[in-house]
C-alpha positions in Angstrom: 13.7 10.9 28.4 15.3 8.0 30.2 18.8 8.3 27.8 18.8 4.4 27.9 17.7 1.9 24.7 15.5 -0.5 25.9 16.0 -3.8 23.6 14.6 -7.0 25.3 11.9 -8.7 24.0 8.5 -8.4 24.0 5.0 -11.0 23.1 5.0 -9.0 19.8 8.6 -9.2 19.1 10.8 -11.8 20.4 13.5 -11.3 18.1 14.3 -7.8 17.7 18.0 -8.9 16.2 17.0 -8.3 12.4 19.2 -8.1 9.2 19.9 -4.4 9.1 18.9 -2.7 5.4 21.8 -0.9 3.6 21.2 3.4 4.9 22.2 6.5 4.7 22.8 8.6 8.1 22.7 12.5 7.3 23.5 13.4 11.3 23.4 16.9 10.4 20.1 17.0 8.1 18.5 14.3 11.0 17.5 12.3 7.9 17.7 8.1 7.5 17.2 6.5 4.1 17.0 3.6 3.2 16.0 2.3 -0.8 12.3 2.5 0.6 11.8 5.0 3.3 13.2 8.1 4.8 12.9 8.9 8.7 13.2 12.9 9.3 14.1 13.5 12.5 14.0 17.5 13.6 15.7 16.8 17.3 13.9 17.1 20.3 10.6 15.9 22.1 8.6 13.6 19.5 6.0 15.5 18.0 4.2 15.1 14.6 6.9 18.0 13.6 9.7 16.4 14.9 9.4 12.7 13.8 7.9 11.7 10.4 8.5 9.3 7.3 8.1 9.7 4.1 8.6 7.2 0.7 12.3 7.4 -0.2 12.9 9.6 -3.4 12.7 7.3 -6.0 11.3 4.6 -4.2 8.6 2.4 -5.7 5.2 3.6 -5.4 2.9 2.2 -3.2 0.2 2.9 -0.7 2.6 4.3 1.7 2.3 8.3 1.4 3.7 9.0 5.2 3.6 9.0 8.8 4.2 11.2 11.3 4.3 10.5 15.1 1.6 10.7 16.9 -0.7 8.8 14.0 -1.8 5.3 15.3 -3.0 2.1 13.8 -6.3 2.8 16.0 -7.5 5.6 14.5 -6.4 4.7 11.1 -10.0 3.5 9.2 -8.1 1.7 7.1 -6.4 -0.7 9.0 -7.8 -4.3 8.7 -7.6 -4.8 12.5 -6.1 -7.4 14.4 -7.2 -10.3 16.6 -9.2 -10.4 20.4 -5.8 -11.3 22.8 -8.2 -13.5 24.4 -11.6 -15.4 24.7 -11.1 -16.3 28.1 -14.7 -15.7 30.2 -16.7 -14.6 26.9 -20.2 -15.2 25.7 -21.0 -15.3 21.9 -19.4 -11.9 20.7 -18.2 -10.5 17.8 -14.9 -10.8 16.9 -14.5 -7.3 15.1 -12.4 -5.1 17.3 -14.0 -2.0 15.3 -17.4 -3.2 17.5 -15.6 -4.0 20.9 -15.4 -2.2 23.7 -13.9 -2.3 26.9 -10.6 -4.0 28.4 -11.3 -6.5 25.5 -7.7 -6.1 24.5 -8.2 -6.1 20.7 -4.9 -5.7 18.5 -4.8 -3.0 15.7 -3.3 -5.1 12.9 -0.2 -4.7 11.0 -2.0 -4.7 7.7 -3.9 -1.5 6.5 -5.5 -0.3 3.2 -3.7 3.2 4.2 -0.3 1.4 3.4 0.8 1.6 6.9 0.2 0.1 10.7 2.1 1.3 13.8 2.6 -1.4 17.2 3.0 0.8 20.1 5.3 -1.7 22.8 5.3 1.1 25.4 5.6 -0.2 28.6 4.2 -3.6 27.8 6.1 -6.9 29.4 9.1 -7.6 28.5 11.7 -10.9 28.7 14.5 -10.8 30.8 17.9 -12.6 30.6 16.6 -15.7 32.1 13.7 -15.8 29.2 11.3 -15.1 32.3 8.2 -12.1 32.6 9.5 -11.3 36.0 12.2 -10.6 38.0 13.7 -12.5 41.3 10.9 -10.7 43.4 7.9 -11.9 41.0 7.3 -7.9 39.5 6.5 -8.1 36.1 9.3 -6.5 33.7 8.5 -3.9 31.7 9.5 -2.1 28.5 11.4 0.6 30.4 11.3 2.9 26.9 9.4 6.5 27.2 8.5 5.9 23.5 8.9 2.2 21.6 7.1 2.0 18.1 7.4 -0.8 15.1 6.2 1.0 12.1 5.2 -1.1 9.4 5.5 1.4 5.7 4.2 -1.8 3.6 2.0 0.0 0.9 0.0 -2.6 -0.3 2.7 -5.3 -0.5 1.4 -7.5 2.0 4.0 -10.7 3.8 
């Protein structure tokens, strides 16, 4: 682990300065809740036993039974799948990522039946101060996080 917080934007997420929800911080239980989810924390590397999420208690019900790290939007069968990032230099093909295959670059969507849908931004491009991909020497800037993960917990309450 790097130690640093990695917080500029990305294609997906440009503004990464949301409202904040009301919590609760237990530092010594690892535990975050919020009135509709709780992040449990163990300590350590990430694992599906360090790092999970559950409904808050007495949360609405919903879809949303719980996640744990490692689960992923692409191997979820009930997510509704995303979009093709591009159609550049493509014949007539299908347009259902669950049928694509290859550096088609299809996006899981954040909308699943399962009541959940994770966006993994690891080490994808990333906006510097200047609003620009790269830096002074033309690299590309890159999410510099060892782990950087949007989990949507929406249940069937879809935006």
């Amino acid at each position: 682990e790097t130690g640093t917080f990695e917080d500029r934007p990305t294609l997906a997420f440009v503004n990464r300065k949301q409202p904040v929800p009301e919590f609760t911080w237990s530092a010594v239980a690892g535990i975050l809740t919020t009135a509709a989810l709780r992040l449990h924390y163990a300590g350590g590397a990430f694992s599906a036993q360090s790092l999970w999420v559950t409904p808050a208690p007495g949360a609405k019900r919903t879809a949303f039974t719980g996640w744990r790290f490692g689960m992923t939007s692409d191997a979820d069968p009930g997510n509704l799948r995303g979009t093709i990032r591009t159609l550049d230099r493509t014949a007539n093909i299908s347009l259902d990522c669950n049928h694509l295959t290859g550096d088609r670059h299809c996006a899981w969507g954040v909308v699943s039946q399962s009541g959940w849908s994770l966006v993994n931004e690891t080490g994808v491009p990333c906006l510097g101060a200047d609003d620009w991909w790269a830096d002074a020497e033309g690299s590309m800037l890159r999410n510099s996080d060892t782990h950087d993960l949007y989990l949507f917990a929406h249940g069937h309450d879809y935006p």
